[in-house]
ROPAVEX-67255 format. One line per field, with one value per atom (N, C-alpha, C, CB): residue in three letters; residue number from 1; atom name; x, y, z. Coordinates in pm, 1 decimal. Glycine has a CB too. Layout:
N
r	[ALA_...]
k	[NUM_...]
a	[CA_...]
east	[X_...]
north	[Y_...]
up	[Z_...]
***
This chain:
76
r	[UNK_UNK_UNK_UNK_UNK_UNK_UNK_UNK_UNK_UNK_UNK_UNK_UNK_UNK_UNK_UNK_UNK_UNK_UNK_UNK_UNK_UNK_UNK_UNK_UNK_UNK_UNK_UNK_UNK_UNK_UNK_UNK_UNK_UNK_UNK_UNK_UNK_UNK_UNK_UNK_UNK_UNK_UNK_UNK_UNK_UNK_UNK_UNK_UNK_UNK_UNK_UNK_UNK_UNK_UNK_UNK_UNK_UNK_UNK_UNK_UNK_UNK_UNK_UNK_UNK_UNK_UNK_UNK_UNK_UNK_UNK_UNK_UNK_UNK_UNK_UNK_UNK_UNK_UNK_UNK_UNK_UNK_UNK_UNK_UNK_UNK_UNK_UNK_UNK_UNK_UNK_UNK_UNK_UNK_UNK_UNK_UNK_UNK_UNK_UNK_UNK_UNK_UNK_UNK_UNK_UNK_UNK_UNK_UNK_UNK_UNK_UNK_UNK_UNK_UNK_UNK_UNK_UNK_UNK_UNK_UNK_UNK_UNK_UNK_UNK_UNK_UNK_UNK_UNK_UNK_UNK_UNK_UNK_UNK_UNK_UNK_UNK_UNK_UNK_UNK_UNK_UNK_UNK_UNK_UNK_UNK_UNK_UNK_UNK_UNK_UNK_UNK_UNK_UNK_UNK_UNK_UNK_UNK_UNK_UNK_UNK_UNK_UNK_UNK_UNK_UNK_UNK_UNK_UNK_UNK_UNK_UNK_UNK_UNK_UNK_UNK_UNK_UNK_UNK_UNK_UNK_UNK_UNK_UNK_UNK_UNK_UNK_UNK_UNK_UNK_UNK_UNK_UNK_UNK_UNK_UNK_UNK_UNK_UNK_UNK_UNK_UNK_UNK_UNK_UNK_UNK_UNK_UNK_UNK_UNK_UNK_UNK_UNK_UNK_UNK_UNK_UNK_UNK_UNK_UNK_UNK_UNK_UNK_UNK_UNK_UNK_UNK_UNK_UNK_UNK_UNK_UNK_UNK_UNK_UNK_UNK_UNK_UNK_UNK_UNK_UNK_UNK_UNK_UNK_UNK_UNK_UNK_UNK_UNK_UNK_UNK_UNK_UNK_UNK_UNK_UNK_UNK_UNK_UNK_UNK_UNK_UNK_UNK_UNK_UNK_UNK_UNK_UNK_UNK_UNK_UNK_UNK_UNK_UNK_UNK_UNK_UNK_UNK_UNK_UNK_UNK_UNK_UNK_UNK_UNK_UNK_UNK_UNK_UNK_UNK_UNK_UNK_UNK_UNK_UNK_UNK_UNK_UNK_UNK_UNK_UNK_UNK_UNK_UNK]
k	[1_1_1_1_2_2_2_2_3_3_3_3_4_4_4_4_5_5_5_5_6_6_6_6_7_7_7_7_8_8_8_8_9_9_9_9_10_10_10_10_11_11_11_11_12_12_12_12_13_13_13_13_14_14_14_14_15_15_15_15_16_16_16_16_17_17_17_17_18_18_18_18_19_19_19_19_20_20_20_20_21_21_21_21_22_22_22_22_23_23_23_23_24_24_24_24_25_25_25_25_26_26_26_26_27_27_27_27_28_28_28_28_29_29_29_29_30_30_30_30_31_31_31_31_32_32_32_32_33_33_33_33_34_34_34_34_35_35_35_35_36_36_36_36_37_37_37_37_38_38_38_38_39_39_39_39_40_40_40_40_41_41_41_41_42_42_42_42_43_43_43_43_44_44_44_44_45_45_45_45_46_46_46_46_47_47_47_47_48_48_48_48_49_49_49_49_50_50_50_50_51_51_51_51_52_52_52_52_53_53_53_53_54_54_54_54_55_55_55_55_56_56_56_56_57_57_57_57_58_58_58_58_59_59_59_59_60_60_60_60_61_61_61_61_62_62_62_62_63_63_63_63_64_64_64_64_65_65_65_65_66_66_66_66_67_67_67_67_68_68_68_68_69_69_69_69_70_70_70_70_71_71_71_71_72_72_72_72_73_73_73_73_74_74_74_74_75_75_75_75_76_76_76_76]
a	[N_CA_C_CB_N_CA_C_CB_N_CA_C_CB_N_CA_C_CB_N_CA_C_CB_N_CA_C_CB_N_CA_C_CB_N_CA_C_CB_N_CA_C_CB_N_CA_C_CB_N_CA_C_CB_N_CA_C_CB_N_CA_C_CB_N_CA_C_CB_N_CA_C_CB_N_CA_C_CB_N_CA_C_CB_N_CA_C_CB_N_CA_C_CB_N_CA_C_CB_N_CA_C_CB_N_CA_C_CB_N_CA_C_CB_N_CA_C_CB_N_CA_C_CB_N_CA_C_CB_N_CA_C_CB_N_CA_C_CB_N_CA_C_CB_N_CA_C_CB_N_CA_C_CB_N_CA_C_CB_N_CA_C_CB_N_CA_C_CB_N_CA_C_CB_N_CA_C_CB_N_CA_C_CB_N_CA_C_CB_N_CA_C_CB_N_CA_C_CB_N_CA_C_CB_N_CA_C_CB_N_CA_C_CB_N_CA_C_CB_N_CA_C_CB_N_CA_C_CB_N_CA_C_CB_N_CA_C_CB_N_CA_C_CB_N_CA_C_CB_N_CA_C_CB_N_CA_C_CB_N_CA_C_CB_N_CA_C_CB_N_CA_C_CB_N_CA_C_CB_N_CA_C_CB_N_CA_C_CB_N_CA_C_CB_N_CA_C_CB_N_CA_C_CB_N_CA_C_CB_N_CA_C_CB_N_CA_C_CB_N_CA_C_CB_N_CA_C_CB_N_CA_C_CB_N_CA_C_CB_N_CA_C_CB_N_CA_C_CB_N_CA_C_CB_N_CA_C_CB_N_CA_C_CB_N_CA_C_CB_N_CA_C_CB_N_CA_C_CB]
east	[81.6_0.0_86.5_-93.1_190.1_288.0_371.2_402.9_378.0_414.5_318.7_458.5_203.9_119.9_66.8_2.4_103.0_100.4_214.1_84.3_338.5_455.8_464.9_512.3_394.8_362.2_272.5_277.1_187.3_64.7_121.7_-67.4_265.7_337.3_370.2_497.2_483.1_605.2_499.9_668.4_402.7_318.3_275.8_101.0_243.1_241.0_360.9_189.9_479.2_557.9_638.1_631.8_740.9_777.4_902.8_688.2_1006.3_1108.9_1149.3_1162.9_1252.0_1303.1_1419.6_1157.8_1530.6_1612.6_1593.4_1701.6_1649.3_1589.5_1706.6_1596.2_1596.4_1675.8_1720.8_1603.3_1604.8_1665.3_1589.3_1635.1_1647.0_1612.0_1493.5_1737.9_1390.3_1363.4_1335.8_1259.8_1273.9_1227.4_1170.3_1170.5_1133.9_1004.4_1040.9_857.4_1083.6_1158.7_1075.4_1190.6_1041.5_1010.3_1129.5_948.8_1133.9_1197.8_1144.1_1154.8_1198.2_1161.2_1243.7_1212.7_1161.8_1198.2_1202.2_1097.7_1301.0_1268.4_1212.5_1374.3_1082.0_1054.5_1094.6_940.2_1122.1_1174.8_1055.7_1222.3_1087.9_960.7_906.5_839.7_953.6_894.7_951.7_876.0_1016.4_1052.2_997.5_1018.0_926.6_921.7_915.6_804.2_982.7_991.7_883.9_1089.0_841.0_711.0_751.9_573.5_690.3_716.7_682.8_620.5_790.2_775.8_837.1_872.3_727.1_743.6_846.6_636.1_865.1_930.4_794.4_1080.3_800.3_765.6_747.5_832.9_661.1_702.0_774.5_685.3_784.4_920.6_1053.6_894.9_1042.5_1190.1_1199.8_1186.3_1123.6_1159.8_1186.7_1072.3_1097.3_1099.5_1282.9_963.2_1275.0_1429.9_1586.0_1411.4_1520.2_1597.4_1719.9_1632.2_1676.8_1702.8_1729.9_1589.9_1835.4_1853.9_1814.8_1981.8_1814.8_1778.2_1840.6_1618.4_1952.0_2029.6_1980.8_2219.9_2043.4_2014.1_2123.7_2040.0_2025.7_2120.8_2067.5_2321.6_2017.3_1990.8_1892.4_1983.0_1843.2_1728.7_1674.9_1739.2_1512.2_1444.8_1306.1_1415.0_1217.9_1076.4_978.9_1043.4_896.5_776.8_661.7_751.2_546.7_398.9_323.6_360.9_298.3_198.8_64.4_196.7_-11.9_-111.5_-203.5_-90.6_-331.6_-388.7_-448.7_-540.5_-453.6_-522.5_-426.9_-593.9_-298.4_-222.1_-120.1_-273.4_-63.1_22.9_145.4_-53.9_177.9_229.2_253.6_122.3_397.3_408.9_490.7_450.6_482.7_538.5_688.0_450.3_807.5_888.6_901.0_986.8_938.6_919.4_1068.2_775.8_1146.6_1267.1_1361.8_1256.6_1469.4_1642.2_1706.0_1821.0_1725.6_1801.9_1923.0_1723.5]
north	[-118.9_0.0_126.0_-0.6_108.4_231.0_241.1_210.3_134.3_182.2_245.3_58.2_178.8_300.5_457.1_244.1_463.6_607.8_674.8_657.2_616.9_631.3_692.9_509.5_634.6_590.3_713.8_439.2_767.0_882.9_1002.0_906.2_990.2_1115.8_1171.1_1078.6_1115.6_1074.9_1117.8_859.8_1052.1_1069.8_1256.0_922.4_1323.9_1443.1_1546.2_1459.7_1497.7_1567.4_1579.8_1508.4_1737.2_1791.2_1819.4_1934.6_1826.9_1820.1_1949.1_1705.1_2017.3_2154.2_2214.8_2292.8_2357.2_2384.5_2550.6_2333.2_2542.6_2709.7_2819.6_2763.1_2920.3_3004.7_3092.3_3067.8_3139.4_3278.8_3314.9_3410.9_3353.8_3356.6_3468.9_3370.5_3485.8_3587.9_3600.9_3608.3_3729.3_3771.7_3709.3_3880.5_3656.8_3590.5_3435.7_3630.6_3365.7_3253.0_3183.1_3147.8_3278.3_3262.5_3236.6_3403.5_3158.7_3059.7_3099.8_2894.7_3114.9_3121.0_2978.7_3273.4_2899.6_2749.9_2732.6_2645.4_2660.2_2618.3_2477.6_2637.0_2405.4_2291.1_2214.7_2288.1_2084.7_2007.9_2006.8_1859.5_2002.1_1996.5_2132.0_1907.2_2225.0_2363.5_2498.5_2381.8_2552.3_2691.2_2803.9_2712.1_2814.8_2937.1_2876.2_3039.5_2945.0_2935.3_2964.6_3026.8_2896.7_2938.9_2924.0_2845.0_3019.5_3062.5_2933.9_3200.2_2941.2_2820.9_2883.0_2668.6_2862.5_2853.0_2753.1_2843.5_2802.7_2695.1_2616.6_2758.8_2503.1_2434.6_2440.7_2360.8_2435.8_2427.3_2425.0_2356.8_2282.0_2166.3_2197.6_1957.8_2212.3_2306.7_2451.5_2344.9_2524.2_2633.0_2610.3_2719.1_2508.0_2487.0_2440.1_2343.4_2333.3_2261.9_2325.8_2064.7_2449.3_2548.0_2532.1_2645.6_2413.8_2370.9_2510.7_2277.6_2511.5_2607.6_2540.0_2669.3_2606.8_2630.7_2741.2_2661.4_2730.7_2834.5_2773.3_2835.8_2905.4_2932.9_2776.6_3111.3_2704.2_2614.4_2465.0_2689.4_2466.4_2358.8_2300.9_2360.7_2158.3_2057.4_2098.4_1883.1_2076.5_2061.7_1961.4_2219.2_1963.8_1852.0_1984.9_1624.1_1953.1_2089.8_1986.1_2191.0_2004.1_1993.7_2107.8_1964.8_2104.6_2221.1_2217.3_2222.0_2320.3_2380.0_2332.3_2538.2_2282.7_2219.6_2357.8_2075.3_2477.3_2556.2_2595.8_2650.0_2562.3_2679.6_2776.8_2723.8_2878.1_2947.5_2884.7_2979.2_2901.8_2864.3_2685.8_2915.0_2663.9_2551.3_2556.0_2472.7_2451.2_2407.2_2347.0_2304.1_2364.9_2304.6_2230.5_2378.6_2079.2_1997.1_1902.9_1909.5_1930.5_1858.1_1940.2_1721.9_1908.9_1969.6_1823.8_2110.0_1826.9_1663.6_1725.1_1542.5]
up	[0.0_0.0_0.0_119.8_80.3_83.7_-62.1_218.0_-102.4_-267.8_-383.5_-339.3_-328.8_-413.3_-383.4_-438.4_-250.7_-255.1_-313.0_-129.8_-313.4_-361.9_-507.3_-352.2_-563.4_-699.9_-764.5_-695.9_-635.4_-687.4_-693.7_-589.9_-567.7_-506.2_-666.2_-383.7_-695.1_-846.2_-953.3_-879.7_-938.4_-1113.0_-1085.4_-1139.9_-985.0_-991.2_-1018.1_-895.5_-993.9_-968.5_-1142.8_-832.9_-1100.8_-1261.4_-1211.4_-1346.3_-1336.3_-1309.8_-1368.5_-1341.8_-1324.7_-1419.6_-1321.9_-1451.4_-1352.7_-1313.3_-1274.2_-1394.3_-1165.7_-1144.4_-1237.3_-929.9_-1251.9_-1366.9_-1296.6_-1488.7_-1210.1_-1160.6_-1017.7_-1284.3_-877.1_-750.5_-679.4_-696.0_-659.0_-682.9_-512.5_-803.0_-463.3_-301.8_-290.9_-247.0_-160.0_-103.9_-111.9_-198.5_-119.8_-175.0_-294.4_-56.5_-393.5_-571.7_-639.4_-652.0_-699.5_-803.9_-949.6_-768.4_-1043.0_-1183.3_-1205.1_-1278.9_-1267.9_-1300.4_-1440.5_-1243.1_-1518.4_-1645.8_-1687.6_-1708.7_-1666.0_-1672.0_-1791.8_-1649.5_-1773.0_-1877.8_-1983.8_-1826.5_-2122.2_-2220.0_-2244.4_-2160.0_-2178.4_-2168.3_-2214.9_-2045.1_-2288.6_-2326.9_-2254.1_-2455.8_-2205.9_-2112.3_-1993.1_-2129.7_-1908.7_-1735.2_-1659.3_-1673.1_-1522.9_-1460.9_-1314.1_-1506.3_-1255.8_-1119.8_-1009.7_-1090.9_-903.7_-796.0_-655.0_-848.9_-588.0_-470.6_-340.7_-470.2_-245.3_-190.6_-88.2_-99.6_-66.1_-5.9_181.9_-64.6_241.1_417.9_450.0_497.9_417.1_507.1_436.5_481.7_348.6_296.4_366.1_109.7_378.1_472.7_600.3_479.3_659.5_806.7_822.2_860.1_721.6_764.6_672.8_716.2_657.4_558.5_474.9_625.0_374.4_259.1_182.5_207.2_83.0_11.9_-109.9_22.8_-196.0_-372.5_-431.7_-408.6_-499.3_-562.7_-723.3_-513.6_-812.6_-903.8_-1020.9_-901.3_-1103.7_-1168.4_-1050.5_-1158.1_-952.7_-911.3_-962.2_-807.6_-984.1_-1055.9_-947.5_-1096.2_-952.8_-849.8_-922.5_-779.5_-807.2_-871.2_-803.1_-771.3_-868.2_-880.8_-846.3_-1070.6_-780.3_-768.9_-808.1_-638.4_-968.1_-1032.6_-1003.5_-1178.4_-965.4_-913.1_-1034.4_-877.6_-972.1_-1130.8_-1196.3_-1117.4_-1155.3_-1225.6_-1303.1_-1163.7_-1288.1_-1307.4_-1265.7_-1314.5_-1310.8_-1211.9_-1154.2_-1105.9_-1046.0_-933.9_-962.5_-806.8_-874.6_-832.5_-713.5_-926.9_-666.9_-523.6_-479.8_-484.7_-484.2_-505.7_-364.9_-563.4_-401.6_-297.2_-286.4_-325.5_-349.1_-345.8_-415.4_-404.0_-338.8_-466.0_-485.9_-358.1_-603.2_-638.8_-684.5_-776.8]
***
């Protein structure tokens, strides 16, 4: 059972490299498959356990289904 939540986590998640750092801890991301860059947020638990994200690092994104915004939830 714990592998299929595993499994639901991964199938949401996007992969891309941050372009450029912005205030507020906003990310301009370049997603893989994608030519224009889209804005990402940092995550809680990355703030709480104050994970950095510099500019040129991969990261995995959880995109907002409307749109906009995504969530960055990992630095690989």
């Amino acid at each position: 059972m714990d592998e299929e939540k595993k499994d639901e986590k991964d199938k949401d998640l996007v992969y891309g490299v941050v372009e450029e750092a912005l205030p507020n801890a906003l990310f301009r991301v370049l997603l893989e498959g994608e030519s224009e860059p889209s804005l990402a947020y940092l995550a809680g638990k990355m703030r709480k356990f104050r994970i950095r994200v510099l500019v040129g690092d991969r990261v995995a994104i959880v995109p907002e289904p409307y749109g906009g915004k995504g969530r960055i939830t990992k630095r690989l």
